[in-house]
C-alpha positions as CSV (number, residue, x, y, z in Angstrom):
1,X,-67.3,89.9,-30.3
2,X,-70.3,91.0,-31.9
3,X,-73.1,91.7,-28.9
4,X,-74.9,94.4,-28.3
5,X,-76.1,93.9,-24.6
6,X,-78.7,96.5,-23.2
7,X,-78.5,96.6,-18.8
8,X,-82.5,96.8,-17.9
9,X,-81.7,98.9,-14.8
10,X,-85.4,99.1,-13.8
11,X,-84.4,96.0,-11.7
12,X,-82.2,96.9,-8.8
13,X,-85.1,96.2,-6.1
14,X,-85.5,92.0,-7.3
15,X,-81.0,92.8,-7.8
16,X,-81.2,93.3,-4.1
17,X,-83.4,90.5,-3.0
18,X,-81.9,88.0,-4.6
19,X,-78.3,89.7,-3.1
20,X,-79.5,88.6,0.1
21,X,-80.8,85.8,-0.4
22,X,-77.7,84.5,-1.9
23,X,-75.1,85.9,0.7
24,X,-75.9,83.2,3.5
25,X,-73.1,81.3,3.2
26,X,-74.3,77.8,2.2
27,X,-72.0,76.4,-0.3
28,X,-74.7,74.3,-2.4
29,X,-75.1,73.7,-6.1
30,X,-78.1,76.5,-6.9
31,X,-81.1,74.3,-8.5
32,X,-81.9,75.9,-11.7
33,X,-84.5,75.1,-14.3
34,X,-84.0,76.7,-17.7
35,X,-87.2,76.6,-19.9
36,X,-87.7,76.4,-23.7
37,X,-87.5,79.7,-25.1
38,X,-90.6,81.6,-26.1
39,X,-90.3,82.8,-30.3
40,X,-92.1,85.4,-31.7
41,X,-94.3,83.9,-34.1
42,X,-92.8,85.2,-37.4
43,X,-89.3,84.1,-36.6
44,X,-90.8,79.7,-36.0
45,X,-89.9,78.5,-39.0
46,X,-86.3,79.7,-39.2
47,X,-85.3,80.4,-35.8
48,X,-86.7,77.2,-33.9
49,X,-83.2,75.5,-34.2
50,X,-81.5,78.2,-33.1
51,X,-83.3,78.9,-29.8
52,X,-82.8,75.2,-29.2
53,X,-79.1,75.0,-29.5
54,X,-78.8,78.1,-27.9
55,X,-80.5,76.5,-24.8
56,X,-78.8,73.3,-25.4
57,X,-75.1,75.4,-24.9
58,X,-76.3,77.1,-22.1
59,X,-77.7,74.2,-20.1
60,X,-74.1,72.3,-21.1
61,X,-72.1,75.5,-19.5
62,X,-74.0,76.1,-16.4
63,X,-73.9,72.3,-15.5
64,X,-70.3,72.1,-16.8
65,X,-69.5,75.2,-14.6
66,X,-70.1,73.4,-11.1
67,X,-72.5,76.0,-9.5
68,X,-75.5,74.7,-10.3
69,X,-78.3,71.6,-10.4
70,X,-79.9,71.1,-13.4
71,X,-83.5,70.5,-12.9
72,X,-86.2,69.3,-15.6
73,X,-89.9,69.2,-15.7
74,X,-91.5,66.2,-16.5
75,X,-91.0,64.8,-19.8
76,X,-93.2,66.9,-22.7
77,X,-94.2,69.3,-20.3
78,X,-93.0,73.1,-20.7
79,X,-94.6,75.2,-18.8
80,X,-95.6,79.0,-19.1
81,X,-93.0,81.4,-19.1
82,X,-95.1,84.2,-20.4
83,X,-93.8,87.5,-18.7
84,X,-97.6,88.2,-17.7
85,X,-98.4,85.0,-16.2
86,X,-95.1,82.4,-15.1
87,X,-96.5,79.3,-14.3
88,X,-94.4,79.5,-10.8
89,X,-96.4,76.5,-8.8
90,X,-95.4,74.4,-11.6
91,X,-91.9,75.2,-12.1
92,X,-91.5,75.1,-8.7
93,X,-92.2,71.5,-8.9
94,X,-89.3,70.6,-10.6
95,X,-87.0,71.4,-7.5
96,X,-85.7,74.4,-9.2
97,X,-85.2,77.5,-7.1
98,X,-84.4,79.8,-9.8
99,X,-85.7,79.7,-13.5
100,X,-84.2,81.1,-16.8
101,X,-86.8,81.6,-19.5
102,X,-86.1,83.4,-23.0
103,X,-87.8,85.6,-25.7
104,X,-86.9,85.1,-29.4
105,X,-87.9,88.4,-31.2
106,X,-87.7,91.1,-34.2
107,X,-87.3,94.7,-33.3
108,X,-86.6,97.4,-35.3
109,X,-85.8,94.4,-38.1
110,X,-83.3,92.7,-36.0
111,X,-83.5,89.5,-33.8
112,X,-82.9,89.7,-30.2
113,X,-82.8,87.0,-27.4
114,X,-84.2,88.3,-23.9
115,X,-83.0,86.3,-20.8
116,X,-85.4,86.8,-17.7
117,X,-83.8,85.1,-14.4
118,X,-86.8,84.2,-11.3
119,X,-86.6,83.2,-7.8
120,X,-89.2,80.6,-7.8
121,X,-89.3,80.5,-4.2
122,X,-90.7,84.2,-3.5
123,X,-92.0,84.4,-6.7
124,X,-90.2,87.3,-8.3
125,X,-88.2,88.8,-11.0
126,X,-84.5,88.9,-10.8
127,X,-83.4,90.4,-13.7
128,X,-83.4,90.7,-17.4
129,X,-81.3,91.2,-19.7
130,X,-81.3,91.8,-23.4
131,X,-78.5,90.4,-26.5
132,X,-78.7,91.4,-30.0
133,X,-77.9,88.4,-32.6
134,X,-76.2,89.8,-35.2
135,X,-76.0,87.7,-38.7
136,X,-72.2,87.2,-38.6
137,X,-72.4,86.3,-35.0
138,X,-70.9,82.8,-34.2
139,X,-74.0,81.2,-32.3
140,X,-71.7,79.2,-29.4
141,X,-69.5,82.7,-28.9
142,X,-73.5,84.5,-28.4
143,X,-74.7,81.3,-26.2
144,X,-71.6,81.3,-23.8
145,X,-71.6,85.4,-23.4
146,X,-75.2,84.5,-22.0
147,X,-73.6,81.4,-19.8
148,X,-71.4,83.8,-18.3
149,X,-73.7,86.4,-17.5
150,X,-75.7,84.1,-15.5
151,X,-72.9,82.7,-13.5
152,X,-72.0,86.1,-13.0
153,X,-75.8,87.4,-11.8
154,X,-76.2,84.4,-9.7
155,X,-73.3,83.6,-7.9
156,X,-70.8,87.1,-8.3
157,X,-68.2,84.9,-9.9
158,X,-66.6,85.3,-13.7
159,X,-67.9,82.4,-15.9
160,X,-65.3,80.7,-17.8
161,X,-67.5,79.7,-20.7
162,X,-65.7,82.2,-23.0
163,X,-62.2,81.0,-22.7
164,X,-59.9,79.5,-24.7
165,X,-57.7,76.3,-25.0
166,X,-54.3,76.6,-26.4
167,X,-52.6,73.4,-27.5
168,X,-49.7,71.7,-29.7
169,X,-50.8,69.9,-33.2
170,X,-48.4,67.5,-34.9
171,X,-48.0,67.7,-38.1
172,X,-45.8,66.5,-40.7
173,X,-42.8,68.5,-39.9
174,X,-42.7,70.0,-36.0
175,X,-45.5,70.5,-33.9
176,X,-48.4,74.0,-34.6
177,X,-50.1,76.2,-32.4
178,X,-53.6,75.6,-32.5
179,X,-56.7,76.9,-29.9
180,X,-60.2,75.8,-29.4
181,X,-63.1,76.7,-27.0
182,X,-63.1,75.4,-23.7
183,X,-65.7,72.5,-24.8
184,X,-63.5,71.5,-27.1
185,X,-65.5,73.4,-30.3
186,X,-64.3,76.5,-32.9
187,X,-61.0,74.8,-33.3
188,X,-58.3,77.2,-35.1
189,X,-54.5,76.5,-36.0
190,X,-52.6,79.5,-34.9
191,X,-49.2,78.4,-37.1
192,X,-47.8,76.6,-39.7
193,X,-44.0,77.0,-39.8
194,X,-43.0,73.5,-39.3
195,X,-41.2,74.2,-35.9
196,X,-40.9,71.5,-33.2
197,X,-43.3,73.6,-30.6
198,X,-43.1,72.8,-26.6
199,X,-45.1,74.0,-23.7
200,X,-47.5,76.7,-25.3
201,X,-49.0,79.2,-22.4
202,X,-51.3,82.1,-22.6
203,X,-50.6,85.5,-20.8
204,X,-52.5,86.6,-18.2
205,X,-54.3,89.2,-20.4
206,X,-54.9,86.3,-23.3
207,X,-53.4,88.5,-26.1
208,X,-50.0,86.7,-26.4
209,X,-49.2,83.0,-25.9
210,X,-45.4,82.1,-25.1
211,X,-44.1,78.9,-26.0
212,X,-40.4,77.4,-26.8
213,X,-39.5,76.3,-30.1
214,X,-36.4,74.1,-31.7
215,X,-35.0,77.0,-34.1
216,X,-30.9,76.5,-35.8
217,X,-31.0,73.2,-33.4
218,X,-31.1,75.2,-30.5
219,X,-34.1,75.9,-28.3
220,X,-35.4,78.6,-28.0
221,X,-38.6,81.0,-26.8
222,X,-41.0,82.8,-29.1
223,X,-44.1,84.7,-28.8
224,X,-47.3,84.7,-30.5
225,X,-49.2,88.4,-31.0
226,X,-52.8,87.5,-31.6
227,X,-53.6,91.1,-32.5
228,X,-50.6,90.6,-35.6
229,X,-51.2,87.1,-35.8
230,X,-47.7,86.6,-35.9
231,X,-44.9,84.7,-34.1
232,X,-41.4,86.6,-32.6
233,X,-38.1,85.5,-31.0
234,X,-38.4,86.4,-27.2
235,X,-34.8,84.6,-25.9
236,X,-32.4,83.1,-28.0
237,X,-29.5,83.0,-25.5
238,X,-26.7,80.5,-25.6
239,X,-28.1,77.2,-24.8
240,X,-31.5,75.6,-24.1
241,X,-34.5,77.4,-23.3
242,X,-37.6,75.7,-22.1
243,X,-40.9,75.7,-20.3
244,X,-41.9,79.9,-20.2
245,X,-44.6,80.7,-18.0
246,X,-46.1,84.5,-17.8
247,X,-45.8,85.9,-14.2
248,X,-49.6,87.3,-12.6
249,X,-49.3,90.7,-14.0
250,X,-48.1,89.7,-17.1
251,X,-44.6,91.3,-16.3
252,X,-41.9,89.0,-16.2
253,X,-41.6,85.4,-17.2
254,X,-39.9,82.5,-15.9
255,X,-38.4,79.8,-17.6
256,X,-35.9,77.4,-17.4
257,X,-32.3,77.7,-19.1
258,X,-29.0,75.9,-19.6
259,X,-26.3,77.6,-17.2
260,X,-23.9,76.4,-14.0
261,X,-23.3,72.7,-16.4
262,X,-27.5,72.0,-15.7
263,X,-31.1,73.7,-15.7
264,X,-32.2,76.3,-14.0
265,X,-34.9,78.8,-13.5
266,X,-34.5,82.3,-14.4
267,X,-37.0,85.5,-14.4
268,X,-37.1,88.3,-17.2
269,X,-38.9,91.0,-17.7
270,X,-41.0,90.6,-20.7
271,X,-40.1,94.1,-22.0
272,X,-36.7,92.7,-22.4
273,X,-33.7,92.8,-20.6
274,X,-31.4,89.6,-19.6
275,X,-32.3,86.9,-17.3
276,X,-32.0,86.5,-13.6
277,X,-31.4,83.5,-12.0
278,X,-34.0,81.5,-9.2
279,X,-32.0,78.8,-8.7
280,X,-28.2,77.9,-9.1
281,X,-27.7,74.5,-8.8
282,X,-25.8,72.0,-10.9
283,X,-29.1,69.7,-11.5
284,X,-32.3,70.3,-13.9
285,X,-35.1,72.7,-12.8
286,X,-37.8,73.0,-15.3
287,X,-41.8,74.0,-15.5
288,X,-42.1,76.7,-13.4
289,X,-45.9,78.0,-12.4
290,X,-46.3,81.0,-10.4
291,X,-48.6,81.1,-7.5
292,X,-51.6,83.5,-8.1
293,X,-49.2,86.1,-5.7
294,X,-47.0,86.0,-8.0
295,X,-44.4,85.7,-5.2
296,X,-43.9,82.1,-5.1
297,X,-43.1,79.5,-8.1
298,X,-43.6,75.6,-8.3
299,X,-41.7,73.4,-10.6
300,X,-39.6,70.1,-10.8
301,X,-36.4,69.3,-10.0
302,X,-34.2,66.5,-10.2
303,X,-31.7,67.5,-7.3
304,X,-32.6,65.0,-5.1
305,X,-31.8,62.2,-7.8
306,X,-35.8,61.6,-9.7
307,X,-37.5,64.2,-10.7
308,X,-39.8,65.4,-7.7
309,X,-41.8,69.0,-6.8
310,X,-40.6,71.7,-5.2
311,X,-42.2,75.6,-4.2
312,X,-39.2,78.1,-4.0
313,X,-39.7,82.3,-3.6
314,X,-39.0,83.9,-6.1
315,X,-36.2,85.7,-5.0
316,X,-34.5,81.6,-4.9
317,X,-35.0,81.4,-0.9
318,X,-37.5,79.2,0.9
319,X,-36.7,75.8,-1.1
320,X,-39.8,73.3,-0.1
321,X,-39.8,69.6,-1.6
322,X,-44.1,69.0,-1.9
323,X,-43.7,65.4,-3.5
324,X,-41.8,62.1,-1.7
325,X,-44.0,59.2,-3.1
326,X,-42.9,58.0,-6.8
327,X,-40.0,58.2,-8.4
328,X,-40.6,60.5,-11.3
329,X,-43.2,63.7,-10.9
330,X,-43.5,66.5,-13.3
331,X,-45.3,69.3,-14.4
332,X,-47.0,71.0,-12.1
333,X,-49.3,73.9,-12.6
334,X,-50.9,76.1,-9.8
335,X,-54.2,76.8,-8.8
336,X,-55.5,80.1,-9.7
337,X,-57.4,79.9,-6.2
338,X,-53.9,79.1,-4.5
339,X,-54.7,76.2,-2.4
340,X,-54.2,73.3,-5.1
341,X,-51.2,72.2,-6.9
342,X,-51.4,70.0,-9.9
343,X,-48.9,67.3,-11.4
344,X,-47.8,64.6,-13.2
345,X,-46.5,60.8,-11.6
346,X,-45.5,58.0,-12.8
347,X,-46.8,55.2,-11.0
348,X,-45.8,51.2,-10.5
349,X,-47.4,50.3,-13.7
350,X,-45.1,52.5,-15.4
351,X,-48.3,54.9,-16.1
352,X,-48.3,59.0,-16.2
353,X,-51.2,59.5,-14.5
354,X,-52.4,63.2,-12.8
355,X,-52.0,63.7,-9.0
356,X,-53.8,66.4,-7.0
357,X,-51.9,68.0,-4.0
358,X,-51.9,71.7,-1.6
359,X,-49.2,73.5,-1.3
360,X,-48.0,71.9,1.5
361,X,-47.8,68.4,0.1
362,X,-50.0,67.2,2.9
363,X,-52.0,64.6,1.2
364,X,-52.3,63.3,-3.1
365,X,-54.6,62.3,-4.3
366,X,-54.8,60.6,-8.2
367,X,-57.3,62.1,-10.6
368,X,-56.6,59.8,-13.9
369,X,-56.2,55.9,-14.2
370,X,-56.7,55.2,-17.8
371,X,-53.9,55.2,-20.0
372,X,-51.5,58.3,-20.1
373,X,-52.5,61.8,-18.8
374,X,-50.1,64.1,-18.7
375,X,-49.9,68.1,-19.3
376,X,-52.5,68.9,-16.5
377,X,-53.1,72.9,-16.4
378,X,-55.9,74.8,-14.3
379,X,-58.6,76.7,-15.4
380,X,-58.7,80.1,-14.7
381,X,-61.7,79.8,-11.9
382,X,-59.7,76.9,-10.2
383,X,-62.8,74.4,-10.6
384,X,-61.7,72.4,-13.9
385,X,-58.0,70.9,-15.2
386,X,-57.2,70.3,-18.7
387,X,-54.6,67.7,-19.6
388,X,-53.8,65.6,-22.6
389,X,-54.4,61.9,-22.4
390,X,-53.9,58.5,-24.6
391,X,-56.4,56.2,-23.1
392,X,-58.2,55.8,-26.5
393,X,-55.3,55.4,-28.2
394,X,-54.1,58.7,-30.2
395,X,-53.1,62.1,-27.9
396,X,-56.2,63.8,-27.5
397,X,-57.3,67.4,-24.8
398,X,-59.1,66.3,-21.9
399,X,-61.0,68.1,-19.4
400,X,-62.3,67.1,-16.1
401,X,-63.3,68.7,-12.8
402,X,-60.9,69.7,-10.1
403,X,-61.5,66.6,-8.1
404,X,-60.5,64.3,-11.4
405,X,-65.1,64.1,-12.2
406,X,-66.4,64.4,-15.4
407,X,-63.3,63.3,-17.5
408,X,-64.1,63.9,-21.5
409,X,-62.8,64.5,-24.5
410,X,-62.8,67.5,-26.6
411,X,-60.9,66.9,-29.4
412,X,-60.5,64.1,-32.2
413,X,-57.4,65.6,-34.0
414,X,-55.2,62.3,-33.9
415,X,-52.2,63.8,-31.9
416,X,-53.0,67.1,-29.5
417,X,-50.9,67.4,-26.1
418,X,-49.8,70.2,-23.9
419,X,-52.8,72.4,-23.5
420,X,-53.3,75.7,-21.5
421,X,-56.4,77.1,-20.2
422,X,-56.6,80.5,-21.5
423,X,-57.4,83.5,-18.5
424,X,-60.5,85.0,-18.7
425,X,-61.0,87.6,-21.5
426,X,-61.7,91.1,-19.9
């Protein structure tokens, strides 16, 4: 990351206003109106295109990010955002209650970008803040450090604008590693050894993904360092190994492994040691997710005949079936708010398609209806799923919003499935 962000502290009074304003309790998308920034004169010719795609990223996060109503004034019109005279009446009349307005400009010969935030409403300053654009500096990393910021200023939550999306890439031999931003852009293949790959996941501090691999015919589970930017054998135990997830605190992971003539799942502490078994029965128990507690796990099993959900503690006591409807559901992945479970059914038309439930199983309801959708994984704020879909034809990552909204596409690779939403880099 190569910012250099300056805290204006000189604005703790506006800070405080808009704290209470904002702590009433209404849960409503904030109307925001984010003007076309203001550029030093000398900096025009080069720099117009850059302040515009700056704003354009910006605009996409925050509306992407579900806080916030995206307001516009009417078409042509941009009015003053001069820090000596904001045209608030104006502004105002866009239905916007807060407005974001920059300044493009050299100092001490290099270019900064200065983000003022307004409450239209009383008229006032919330804050500013100030970002260095260095020439090396990838222009969507710089535009989504901002997007986050203002999620953070104006509703207290972490933006997820700066995460990451791990996936699996065929290619000619096996299946690589590869990772993109969380709009689908900055794509990068991670590997290239030719292994069949399965069920890539990041840890919860982002600096390792762990992922099981085909290796001597046997599978197995590996690691990848991003700091060495190389892979490792993790387990290569006797057997199958399969669908690793990283426990909350990044200590132990759970995975499922051949043993008592089926599957089962097993915990191990990720600075080594052997595994210990969850469950114990003769049937298949595979792709565990841990609640955020990290107490509790969710996965599928096929002890009751098909393949259906089921919660169990950790510890292998408190066995709870979620799922009953269908025949065949897989792959479930839980919220990172701890209220929403995730999954995959197959329905009567002999479809995958994504079903929503709580960890109860009190209700489902069905988020995806064209073609196949499978691999559905959470985002780290709990407001967006990513999952891998065929409904154009070739596998392609797919994001949409919690409630199944907003489906798209974000990437044209010709055959990408089994992504994972990468936590929030600290």
């Amino acid at each position: 990351m190569f910012f250099l962000i300056f805290f204006l502290l000189n604005q703790s009074k506006e800070l405080e206003i808009w704290a209470r304003i904002t702590t009433q309790g209404v849960k409503r998308k904030i109307p925001i109106v984010i003007a076309d920034f203001n550029i030093e004169k000398g900096l025009i010719a080069n720099y117009s295109s850059f302040a515009k795609e700056v704003k354009e990223i910006i605009t996409s996060d925050l509306d992407f990010s579900l806080y916030f109503k995206i307001c516009y004034p009417e078409e042509g019109k941009n009015y003053s955002t001069d820090e000596k005279k904001v045209d608030f009446k104006n502004w105002r009349k866009t239905g916007a209650d807060i407005l974001i307005s920059g300044d493009l400009y050299w100092k001490k010969k290099r270019i900064f970008l200065k983000i003022r935030l307004y409450e239209l409403n009383i008229q006032k300053l919330i804050t500013k803040k100030e970002y260095e654009y260095l020439p090396e500096t990838n222009i969507r990393n710089f535009a989504h450090k901002i997007s986050d910021d203002l999620i953070k200023i104006l509703t207290g939550n972490d933006g997820i604008c700066q995460t990451k999306i791990v996936f699996l890439l065929k290619s000619n031999k096996g299946k690589e590693l590869a990772i993109c931003d969380y709009d689908g852009y900055n794509f990068q293949k991670l590997t290239n050894d030719g292994k069949l790959k399965l069920s890539p996941e990041w840890s919860k501090k982002g600096d390792k993904i762990v992922y099981s691999a085909y290796d001597d015919h046997s599978l197995k589970i590996f690691f990848y360092d991003f700091n060495r930017k190389t892979t490792r054998l993790f387990y290569g135990g006797k057997g199958m190994a399969a669908t690793p997830t990283f426990s909350p605190d990044d200590k132990y992971l759970s995975f499922s492994f051949s043993t008592n003539g089926g599957m089962n799942l097993a915990l191990i502490p990720v600075n080594g040691g052997l595994p210990k078994n969850i469950t114990f029965a003769g049937s298949v128990a595979i792709s565990p997710s841990f609640s955020p507690s990290g107490r509790e796990i969710v996965f599928c099993s096929d002890r009751s005949g098909t393949p259906q959900i089921y919660t169990i503690n950790i510890d292998g006591t408190n066995l709870n079936r979620l799922t009953y409807e269908g025949n065949y559901n897989t792959s479930p992945n839980w919220s990172p708010r701890g209220d929403l479970i995730i999954y995959v059914s197959r329905t009567k038309d002999n479809k995958n398609q994504i079903f929503l439930t709580d960890i109860n199983g009190s209700f489902t309801k069905q988020l995806t209806f064209e073609g196949n959708n499978e691999d559905p994984y959470f985002s780290p704020d709990g407001l967006h799923i990513v999952f891998s879909s065929n409904r154009t034809g070739n596998w392609e990552i797919y994001t949409m919003h919690y409630d199944g909204s907003n489906q798209r596409k974000i990437t044209n690779l010709g055959d990408a499935t089994s992504p994972a939403w990468s936590p929030i880099f600290k």
